[in-house]
C-alpha positions in Angstrom: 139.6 140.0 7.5 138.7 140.9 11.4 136.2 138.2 13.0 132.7 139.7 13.9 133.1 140.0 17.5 130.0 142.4 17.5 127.3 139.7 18.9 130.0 138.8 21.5 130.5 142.5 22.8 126.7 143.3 22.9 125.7 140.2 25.0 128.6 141.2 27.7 126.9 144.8 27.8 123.9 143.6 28.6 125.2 141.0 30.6 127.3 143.9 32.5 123.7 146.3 31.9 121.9 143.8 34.1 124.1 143.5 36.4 124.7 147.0 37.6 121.0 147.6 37.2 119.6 145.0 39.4 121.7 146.7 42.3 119.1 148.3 44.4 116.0 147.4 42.3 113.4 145.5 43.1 114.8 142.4 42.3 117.3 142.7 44.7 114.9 143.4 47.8 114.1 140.7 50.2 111.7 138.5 48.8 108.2 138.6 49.7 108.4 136.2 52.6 111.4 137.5 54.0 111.8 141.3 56.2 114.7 143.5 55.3 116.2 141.3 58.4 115.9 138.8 56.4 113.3 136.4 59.0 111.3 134.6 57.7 107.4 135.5 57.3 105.5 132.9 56.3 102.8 134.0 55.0 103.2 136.6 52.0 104.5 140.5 52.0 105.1 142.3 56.0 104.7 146.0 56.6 106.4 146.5 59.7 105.0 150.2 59.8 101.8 149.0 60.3 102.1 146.2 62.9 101.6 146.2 67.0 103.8 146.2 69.6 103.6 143.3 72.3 103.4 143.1 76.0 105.5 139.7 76.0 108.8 139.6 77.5 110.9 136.1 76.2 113.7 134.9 77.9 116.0 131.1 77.2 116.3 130.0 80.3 118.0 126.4 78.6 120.6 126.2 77.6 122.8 128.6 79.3 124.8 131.1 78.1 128.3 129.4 77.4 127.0 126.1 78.1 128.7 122.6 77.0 125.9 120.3 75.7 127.0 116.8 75.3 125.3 114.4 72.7 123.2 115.1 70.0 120.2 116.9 71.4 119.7 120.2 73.0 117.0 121.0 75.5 115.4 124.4 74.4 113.5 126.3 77.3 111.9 129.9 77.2 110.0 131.6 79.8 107.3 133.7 78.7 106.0 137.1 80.5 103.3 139.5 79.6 101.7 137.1 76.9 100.5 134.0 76.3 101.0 131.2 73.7 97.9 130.1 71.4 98.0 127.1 69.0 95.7 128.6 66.2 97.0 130.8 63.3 94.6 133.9 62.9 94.2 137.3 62.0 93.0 138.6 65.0 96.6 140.2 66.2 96.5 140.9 70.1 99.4 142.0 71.5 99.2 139.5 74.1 98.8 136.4 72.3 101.2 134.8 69.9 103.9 132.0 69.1 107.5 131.4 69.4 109.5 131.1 66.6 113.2 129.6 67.6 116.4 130.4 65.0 119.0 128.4 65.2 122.4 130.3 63.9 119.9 132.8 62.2 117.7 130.0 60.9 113.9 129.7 61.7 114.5 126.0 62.8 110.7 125.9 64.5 107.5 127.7 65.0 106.4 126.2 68.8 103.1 126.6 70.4 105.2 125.5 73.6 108.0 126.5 75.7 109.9 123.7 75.3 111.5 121.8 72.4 114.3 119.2 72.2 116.7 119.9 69.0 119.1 117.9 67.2 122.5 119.2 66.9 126.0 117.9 66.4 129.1 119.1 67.4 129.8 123.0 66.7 129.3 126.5 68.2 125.7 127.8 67.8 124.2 131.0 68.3 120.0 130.4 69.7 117.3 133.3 70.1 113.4 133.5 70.1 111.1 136.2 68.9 107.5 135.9 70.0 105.3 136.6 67.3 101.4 137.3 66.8 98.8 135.0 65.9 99.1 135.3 62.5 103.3 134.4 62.8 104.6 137.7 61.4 106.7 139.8 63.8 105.1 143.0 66.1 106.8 146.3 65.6 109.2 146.8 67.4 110.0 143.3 67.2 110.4 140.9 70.4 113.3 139.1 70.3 114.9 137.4 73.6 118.9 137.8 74.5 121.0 135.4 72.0 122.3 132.4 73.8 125.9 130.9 72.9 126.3 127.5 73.4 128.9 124.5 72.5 128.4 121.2 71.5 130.8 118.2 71.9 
């Protein structure tokens, strides 16, 4: 007699169902807090249709490109033109106000009201940008990211 493999085959069609039908739907789409970039936004869904442009030119001024940092901290400096920082979190979006968020490697490592901030690193190659955002910490369109900055640590 021939064992009843017919529970076995249907679960690995769904199984195999599932997995080509989650390509492309909904599921598989950034998740609410993150753009099709995948940044972070941290507060709910971002329509980047809808959003402002800014005024703000951001540029890392520390560290250099190429730089060798020594140690285990970094000193992060940005210059900011155009715009200015404010330390509350609203809805009222000006295209000249804002905050600096600062990815490390592609990470949001810190949201700053400054334009300075120490990090802690250890040794490695890292890649550092900033983006000013608006008051309310989700990106303008188009979005205002600074140059990436290489650096080295040893």
């Amino acid at each position: 007699m021939r064992p009843n493999r017919s529970f076995a085959s249907v679960a690995a069609a769904a199984l195999a169902a599932s997995i080509v039908a989650s390509c492309g739907s909904p599921a598989a789409s950034p998740s609410p807090t993150q753009d099709a970039s995948g940044a972070y936004a941290p507060y709910g869904s971002y329509a980047p249709s809808a959003r402002p442009s800014t005024t703000a030119k951001l540029t890392i001024v520390s560290p250099t490109p190429d730089e060798i940092v020594t140690g285990t901290t970094v000193h992060v400096a940005v210059t900011l033109s155009g715009a200015t920082i404010v330390d509350d979190t609203n809805e009222d979006i000006r295209p000249d106000q804002g905050h600096i968020h600062l990815y490390l490697n592609n990470a949001l490592i810190y949201m700053q009201y400054g334009l300075t901030k120490d990090i802690t690193v250890h040794p490695g190659t890292y890649v550092l940008k900033a983006e000013f955002v608006a008051n309310d910490h989700y990106p303008f369109n188009p979005r205002d990211w600074s140059s990436q900055v290489f650096f080295t640590v040893k």
